[in-house]
TORTI-99628 format. One record per residue (C-alpha): residue in three letters; x, y, z. Coordinates in Angstrom, 3 decimals, padded with zeros to 6 digits. Each point is the difference from the previous one (the first is absolute). Example, Ala and Ser with C-alpha at 12.3 -4.5 7.8 and 13.67 -1.06 7.14 Angstrom:
[site 'ala', [012.300, -004.500, 007.800]]
[site 'ser', [001.370, 003.440, -000.660]]
***
This chain:
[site 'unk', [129.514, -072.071, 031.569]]
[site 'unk', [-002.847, 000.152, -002.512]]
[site 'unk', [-003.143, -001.397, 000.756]]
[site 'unk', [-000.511, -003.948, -000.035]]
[site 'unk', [-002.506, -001.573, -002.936]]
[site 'unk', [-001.053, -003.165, -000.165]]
[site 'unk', [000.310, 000.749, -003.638]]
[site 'unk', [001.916, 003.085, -001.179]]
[site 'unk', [-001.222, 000.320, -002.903]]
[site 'unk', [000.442, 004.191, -000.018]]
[site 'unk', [003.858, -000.685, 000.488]]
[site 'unk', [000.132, -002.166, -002.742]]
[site 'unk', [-001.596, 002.197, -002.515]]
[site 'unk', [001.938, 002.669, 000.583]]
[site 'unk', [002.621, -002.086, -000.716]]
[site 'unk', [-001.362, -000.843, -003.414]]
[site 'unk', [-002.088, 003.507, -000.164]]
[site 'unk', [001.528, 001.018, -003.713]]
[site 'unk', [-000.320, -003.246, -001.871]]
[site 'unk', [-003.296, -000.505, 001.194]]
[site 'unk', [-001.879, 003.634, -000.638]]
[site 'unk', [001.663, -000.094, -003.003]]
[site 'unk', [-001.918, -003.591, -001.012]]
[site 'unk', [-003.361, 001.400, 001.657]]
[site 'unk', [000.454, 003.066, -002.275]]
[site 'unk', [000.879, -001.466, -003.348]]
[site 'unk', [-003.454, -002.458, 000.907]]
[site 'unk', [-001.823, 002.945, 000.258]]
[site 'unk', [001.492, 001.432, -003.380]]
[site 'unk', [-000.856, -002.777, -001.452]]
[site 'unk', [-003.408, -000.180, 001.106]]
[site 'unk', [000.998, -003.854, -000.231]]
[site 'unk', [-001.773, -000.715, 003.394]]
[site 'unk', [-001.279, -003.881, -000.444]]
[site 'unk', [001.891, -002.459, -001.596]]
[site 'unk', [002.886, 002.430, -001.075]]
[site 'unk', [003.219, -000.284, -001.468]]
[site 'unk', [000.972, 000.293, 004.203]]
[site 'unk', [-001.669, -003.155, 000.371]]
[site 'unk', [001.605, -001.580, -002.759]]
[site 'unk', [003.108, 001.059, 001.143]]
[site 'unk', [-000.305, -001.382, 003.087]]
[site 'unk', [-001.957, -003.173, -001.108]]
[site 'unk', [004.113, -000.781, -001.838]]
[site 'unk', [001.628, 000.615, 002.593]]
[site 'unk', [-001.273, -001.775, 002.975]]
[site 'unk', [-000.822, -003.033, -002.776]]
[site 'unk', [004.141, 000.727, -000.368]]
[site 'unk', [000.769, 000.449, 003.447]]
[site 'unk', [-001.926, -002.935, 001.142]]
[site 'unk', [000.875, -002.622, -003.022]]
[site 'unk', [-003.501, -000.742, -000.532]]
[site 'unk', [-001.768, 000.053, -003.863]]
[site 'unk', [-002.804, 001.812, 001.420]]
[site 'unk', [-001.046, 002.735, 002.195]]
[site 'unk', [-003.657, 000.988, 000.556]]
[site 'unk', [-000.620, 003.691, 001.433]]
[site 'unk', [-003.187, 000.016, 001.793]]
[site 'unk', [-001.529, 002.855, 002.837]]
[site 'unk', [000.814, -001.711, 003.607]]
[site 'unk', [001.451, -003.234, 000.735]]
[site 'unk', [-003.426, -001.473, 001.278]]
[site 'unk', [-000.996, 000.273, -003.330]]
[site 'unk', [003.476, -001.708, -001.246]]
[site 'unk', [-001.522, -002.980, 002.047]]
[site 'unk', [-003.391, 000.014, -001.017]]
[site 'unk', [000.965, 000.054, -004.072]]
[site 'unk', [002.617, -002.208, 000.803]]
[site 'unk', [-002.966, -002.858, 001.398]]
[site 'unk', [-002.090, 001.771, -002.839]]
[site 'unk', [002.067, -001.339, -002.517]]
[site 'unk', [000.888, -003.720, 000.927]]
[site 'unk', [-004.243, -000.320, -000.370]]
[site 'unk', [-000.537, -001.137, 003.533]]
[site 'unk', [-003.687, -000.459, 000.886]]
[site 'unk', [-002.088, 000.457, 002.974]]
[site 'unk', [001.269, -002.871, 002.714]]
[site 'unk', [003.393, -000.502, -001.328]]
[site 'unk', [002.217, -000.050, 003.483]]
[site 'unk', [002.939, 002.191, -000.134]]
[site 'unk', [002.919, -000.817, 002.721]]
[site 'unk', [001.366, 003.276, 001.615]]
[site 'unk', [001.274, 001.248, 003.548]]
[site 'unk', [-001.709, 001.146, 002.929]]
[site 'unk', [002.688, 002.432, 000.916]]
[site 'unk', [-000.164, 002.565, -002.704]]
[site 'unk', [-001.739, 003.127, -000.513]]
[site 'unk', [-003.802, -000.805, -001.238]]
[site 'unk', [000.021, 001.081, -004.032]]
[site 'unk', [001.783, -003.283, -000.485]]
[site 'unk', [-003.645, -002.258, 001.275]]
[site 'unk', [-001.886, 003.088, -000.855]]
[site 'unk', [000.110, -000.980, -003.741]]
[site 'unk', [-000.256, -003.368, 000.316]]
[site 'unk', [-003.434, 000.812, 001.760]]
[site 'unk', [-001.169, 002.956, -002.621]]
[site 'unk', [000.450, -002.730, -002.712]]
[site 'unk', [-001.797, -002.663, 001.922]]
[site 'unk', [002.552, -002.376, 000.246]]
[site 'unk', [001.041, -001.883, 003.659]]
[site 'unk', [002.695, 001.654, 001.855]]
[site 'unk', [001.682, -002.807, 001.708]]
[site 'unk', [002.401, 001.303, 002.803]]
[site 'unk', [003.218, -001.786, 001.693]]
[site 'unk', [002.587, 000.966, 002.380]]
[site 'unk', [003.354, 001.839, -000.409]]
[site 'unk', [003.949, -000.813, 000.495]]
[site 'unk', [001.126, 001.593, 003.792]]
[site 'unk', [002.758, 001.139, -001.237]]
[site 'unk', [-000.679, 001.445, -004.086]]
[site 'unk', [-003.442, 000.814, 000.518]]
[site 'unk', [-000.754, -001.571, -003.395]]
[site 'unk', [-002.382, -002.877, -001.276]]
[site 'unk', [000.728, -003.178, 001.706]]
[site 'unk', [000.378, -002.575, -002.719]]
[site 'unk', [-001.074, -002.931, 002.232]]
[site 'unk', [-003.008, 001.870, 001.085]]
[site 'unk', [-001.031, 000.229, -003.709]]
[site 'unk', [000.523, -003.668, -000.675]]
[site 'unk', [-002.219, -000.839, 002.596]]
[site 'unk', [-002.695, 002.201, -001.097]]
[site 'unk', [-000.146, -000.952, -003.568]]
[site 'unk', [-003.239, -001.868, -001.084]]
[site 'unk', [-001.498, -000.619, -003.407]]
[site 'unk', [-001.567, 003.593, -000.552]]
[site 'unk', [003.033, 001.654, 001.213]]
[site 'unk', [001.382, 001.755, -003.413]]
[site 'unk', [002.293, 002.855, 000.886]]
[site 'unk', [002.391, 000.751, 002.813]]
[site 'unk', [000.967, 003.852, 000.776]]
[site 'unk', [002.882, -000.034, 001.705]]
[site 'unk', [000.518, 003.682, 001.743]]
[site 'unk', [003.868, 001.376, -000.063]]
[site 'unk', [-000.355, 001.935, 003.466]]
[site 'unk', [002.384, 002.674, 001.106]]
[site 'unk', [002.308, -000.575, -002.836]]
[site 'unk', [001.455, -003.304, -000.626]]
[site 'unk', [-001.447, -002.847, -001.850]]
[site 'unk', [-001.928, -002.744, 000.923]]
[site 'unk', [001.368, -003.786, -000.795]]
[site 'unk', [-000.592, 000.268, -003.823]]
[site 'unk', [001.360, -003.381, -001.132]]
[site 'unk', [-001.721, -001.760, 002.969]]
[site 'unk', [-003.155, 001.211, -001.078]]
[site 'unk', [000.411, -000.131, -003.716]]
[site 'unk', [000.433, -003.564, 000.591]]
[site 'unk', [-002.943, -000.597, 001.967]]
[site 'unk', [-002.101, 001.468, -002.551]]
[site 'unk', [001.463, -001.587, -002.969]]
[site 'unk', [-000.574, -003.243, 001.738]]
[site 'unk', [-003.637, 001.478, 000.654]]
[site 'unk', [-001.116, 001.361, -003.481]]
[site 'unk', [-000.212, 003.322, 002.200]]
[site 'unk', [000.994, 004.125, -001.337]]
[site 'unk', [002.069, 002.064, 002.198]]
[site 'unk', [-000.751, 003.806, 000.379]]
[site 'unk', [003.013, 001.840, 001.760]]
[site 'unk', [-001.407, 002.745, 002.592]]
[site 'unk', [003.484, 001.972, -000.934]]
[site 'unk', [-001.628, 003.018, 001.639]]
[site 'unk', [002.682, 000.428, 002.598]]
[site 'unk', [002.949, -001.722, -001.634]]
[site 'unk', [000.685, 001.693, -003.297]]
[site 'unk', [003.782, -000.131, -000.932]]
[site 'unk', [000.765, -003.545, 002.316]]
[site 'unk', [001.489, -002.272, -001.706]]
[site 'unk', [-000.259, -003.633, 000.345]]
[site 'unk', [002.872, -002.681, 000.141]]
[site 'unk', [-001.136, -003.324, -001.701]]
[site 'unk', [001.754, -003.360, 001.038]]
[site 'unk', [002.336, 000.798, -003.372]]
[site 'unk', [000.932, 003.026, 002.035]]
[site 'unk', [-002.148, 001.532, -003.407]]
[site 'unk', [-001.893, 003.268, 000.950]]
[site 'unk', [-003.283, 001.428, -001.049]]
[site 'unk', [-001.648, 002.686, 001.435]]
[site 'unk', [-003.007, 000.252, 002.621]]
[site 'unk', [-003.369, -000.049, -002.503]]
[site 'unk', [001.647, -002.135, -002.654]]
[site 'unk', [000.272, -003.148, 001.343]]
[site 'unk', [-003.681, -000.966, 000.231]]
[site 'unk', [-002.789, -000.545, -002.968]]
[site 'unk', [-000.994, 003.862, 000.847]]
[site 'unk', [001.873, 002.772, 001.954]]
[site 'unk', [-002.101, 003.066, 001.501]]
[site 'unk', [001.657, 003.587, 001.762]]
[site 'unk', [-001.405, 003.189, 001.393]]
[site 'unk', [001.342, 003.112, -000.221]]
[site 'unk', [-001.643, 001.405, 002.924]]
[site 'unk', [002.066, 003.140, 000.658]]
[site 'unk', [002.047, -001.808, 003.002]]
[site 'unk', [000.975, -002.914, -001.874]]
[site 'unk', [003.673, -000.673, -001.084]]
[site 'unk', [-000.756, 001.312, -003.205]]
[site 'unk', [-003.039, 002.113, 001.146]]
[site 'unk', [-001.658, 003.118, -002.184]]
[site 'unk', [-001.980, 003.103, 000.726]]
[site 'unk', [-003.259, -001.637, 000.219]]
[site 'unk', [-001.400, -003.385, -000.779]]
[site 'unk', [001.882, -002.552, -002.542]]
[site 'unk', [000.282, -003.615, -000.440]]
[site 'unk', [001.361, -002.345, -002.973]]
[site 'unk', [-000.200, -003.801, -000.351]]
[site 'unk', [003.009, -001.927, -001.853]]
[site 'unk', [-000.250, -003.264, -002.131]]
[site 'unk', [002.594, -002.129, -002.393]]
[site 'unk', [-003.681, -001.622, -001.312]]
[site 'unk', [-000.388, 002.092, -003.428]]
[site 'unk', [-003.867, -001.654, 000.497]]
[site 'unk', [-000.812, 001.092, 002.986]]
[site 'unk', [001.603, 003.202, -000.681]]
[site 'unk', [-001.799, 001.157, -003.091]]
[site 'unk', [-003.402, -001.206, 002.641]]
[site 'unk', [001.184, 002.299, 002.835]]
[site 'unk', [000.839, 002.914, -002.171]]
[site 'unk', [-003.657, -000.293, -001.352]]
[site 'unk', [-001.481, -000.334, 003.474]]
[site 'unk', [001.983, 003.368, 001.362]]
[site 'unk', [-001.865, 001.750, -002.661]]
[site 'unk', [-003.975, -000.933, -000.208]]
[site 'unk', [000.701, -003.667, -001.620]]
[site 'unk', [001.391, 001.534, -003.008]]
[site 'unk', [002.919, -001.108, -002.317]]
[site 'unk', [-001.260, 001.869, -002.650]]
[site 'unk', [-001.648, 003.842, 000.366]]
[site 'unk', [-003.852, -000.880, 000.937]]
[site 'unk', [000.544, -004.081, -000.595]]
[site 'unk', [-000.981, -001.156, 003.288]]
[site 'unk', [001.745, -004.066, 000.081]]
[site 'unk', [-000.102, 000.204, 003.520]]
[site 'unk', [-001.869, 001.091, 003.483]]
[site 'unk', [002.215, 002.808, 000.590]]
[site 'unk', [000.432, 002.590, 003.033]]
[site 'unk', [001.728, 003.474, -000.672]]
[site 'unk', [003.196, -000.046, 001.670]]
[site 'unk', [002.364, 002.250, -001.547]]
[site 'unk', [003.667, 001.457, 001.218]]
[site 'unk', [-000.499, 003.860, -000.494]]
[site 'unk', [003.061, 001.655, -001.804]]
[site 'unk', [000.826, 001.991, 002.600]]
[site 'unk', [000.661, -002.474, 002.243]]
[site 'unk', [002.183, -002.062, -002.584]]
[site 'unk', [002.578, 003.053, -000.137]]
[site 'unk', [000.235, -000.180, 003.284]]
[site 'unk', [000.498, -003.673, 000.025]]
[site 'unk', [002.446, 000.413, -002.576]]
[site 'unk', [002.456, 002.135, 002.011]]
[site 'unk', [-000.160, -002.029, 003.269]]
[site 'unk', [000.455, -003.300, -002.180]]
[site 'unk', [003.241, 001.009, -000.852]]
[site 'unk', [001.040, 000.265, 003.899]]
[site 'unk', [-001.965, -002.809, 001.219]]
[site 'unk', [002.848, -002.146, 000.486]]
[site 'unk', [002.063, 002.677, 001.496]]
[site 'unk', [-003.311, 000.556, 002.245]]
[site 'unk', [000.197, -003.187, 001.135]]
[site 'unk', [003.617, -000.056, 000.825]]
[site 'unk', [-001.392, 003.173, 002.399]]
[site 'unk', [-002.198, -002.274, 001.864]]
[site 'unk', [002.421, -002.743, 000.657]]
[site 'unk', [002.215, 002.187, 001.185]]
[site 'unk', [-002.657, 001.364, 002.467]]
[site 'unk', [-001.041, -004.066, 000.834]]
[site 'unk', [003.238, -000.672, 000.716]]
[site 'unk', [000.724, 002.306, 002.354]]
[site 'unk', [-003.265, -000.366, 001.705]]
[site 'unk', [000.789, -003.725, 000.143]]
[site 'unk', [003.505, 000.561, 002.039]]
[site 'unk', [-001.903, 002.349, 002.276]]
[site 'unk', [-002.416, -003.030, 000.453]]
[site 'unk', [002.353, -002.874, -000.149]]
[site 'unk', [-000.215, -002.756, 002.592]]
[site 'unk', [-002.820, 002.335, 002.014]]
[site 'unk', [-001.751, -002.180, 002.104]]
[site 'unk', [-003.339, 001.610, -000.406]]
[site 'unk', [000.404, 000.730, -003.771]]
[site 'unk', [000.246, -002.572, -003.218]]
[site 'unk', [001.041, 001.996, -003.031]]
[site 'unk', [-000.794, -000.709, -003.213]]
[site 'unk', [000.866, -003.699, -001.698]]
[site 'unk', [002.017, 000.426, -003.020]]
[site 'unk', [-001.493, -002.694, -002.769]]
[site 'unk', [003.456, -001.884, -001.318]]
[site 'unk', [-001.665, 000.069, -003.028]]
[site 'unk', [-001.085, 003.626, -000.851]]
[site 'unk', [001.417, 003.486, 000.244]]
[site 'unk', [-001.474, 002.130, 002.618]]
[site 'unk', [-001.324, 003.575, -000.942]]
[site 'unk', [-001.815, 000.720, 003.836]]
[site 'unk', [-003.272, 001.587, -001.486]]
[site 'unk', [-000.164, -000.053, 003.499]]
[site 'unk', [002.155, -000.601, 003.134]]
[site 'unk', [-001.789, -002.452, 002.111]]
[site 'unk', [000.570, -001.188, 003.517]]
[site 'unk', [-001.143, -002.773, 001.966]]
[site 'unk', [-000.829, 000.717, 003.745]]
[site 'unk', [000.504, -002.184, 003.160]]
[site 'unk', [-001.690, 001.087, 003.678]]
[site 'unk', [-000.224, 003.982, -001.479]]
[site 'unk', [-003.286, 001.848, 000.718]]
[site 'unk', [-000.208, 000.790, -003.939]]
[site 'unk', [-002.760, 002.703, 000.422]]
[site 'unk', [002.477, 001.991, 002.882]]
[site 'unk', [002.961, -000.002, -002.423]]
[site 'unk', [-001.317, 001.192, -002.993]]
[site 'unk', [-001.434, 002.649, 002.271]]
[site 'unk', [003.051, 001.159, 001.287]]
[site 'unk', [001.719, -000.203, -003.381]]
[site 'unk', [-002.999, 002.148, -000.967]]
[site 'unk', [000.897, 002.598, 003.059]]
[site 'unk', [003.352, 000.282, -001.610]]
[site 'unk', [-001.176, 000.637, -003.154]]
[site 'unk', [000.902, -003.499, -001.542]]
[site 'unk', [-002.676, -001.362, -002.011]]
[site 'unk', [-000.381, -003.960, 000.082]]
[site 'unk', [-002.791, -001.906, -001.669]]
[site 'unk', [-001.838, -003.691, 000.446]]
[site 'unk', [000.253, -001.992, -003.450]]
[site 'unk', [-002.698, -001.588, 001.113]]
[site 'unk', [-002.341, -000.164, 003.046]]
[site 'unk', [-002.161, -002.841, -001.068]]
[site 'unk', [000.724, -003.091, -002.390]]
[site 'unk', [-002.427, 000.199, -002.653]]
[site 'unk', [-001.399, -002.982, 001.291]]
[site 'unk', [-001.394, 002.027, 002.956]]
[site 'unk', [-001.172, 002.715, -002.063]]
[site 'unk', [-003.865, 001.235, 000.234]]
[site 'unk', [-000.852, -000.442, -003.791]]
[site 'unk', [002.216, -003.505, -000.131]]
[site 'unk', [-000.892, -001.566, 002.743]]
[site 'unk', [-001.208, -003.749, -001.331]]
[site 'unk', [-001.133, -003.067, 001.874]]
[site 'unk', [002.998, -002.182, -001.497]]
[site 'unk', [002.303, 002.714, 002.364]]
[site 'unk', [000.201, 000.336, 003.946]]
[site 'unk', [002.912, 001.972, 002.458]]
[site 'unk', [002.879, -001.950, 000.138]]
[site 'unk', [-000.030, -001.884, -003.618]]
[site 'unk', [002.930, 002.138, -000.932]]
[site 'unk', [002.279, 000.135, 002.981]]
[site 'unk', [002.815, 001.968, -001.480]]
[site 'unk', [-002.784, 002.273, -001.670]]
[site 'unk', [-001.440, 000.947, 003.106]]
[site 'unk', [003.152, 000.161, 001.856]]
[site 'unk', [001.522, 002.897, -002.850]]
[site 'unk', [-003.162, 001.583, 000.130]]
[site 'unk', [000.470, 000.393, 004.027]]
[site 'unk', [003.743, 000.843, -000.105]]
[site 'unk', [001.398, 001.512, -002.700]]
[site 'unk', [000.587, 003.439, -000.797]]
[site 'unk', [001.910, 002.328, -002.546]]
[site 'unk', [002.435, 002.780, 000.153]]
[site 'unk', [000.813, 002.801, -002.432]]
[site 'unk', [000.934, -001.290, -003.233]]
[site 'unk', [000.808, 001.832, -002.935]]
[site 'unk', [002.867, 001.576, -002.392]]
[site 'unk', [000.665, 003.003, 001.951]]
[site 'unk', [000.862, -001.192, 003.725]]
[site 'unk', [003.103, 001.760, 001.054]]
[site 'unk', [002.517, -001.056, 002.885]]
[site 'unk', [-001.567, 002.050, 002.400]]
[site 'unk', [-003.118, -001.053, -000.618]]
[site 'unk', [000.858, -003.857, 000.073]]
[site 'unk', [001.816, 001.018, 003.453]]
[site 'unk', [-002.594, 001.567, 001.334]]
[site 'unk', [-002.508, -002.701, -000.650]]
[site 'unk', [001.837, -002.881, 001.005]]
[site 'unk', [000.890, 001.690, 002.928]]
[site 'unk', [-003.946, 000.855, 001.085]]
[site 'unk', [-000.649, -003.512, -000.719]]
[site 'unk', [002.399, -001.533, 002.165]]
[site 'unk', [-000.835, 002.657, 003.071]]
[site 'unk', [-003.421, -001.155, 000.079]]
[site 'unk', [000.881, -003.762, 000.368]]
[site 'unk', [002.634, 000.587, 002.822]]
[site 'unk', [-003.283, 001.575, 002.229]]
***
């Protein structure tokens, strides 16, 4: 059996190995390295892929975040809902730019934004709500698009970990994760869904305005060579990255059917385990497991992720403390135990091996560790 990754993202490129030298290379031939016709390429195709008008390339997907709240002109003070259970860019920008991260509890059994929680911490400077996609389904998009339509209030999709779910309105119409809300932002961290070779991120709009803004932002405030309309950041999507992006695009879905597979059989390992909760499956949203997370009940967390570890089985936290408790957020308005289900994830949960290139063995192997531990 080959060795167990969180991530394998060696397997998968030599999977791909051929199609993607051969894009690096013709980059390099082309000398084309910012803003090339690889960029281009890829900027059509995940617009296409996605049915959105408009996709932004930008460096990282903090940055997608930050032009994203660049762009809708919010000023310093401007309250911003978002989750405590998430991983920290998503406040981080809000904070950067000044604004007032405003924090509410989770769903126990998605993970996602809690709707009610949001309505109850709207007041009159609230003027954006971020709701965070986590692990790879979609939060409750036409709950909250309705909240902030009644509200006068933008929505920024954190799509970071969900790129390729799809969404199922009450029409049983679809759109996918990013292109529901006034903004969409991804990463393409290397172990995304759709991950490169380095650092990447893009942001997606169907608002031609706010589009032509963000595209200035990425690059210095300009929309026209050294014509500076804007307060601009440089935040560009290298070529060589976008040929990279541009091969696994074209297998993201089939990626994603990889990782279901995987969740599913980790979920009939798991089924009906009295000291496990696997993951909730939104009704609403297609599930592409970014991660695979599971709830614990009575399990000394620390001792079996250390004996997972002894067996070489890599498991990870996704994440130890709600942002609410976190050193450079901590804020009078917040104490322990303001977002139960927060807290309670943050104490509980952990996550197994997730990626395209589990095998049977592998998936055997792990379940089986798992469920040694918790009969000792």
């Amino acid at each position: 059996m080959k060795k167990i990754q969180m991530v394998d993202l060696r397997s998968q490129y030599l999977n791909i190995k051929p199609e993607v030298d051969k894009g690096i290379q013709e980059v390099i031939d082309s000398c084309a390295f910012i803003n090339g016709p690889a960029v281009q390429t890829f900027q059509k195709n995940l617009e296409q892929y996605l049915g959105v008008k408009h996709v932004i390339p930008c460096a990282n997907g903090t940055d997608a975040l930050q032009v994203a709240m660049m762009a809708l002109n919010l000023k310093p003070g401007d309250e911003v809902i978002t989750s405590s259970f998430t991983f920290i860019a998503t406040a981080e920008v809000i904070a950067l730019l000044q604004l007032t991260p405003v924090l509410v509890d989770v769903d126990p059994s998605t993970f996602n934004i809690d709707p009610k929680a949001i309505l109850r911490a709207i007041t009159p400077r609230t003027k954006a709500i971020v709701p965070v996609h986590l692990f790879g389904q979609t939060a409750p998009m036409e709950e909250i698009m309705e909240i902030a339509s009644k509200n006068n209030l933008y929505v920024i999709e954190d799509n970071c970990q969900a790129i390729g779910s799809d969404y199922i309105f009450d029409d049983n119409t679809t759109k996918k994760a990013g292109t529901i809300g006034h903004i969409g932002c991804t990463s393409f961290f290397p172990s995304k869904n759709l991950g490169c070779y380095g650092d990447g991120g893009a942001i997606f709009t169907n608002d031609d305005d706010l589009a032509r803004q963000m595209r200035g932002v990425v690059n210095h405030g300009m929309t026209i060579r050294y014509y500076h309309d804007y307060v601009g950041v440089n935040s560009r999507l290298d070529s060589i990255q976008a040929s990279i992006l541009n091969v696994k695009l074209a297998r993201l879905d089939e990626y994603a059917a990889k990782r279901r597979a995987a969740a599913d059989f980790y979920d009939k390992a798991f089924a009906n385990h009295p000291k496990l909760t696997t993951p909730g499956r939104y009704s609403k949203s297609t599930h592409v497991f970014h991660q695979y997370t599971l709830v614990t009940k009575n399990v000394d967390r620390k001792a079996l992720i250390d004996f997972l570890s002894a067996k070489e089985i890599p498991a990870m936290i996704y994440y130890p403390v709600p942002l609410h408790m976190q050193k450079a957020y901590l804020d009078p308005r917040y104490k322990p135990g303001d977002f139960p289900v927060t807290e309670h994830l943050c104490e509980t949960v952990f996550s197994l091996p997730m990626h395209t290139e589990l095998d049977q063995d592998q998936l055997d192997y792990i379940t089986r560790n798992v469920l040694d531990f918790l009969k000792s």
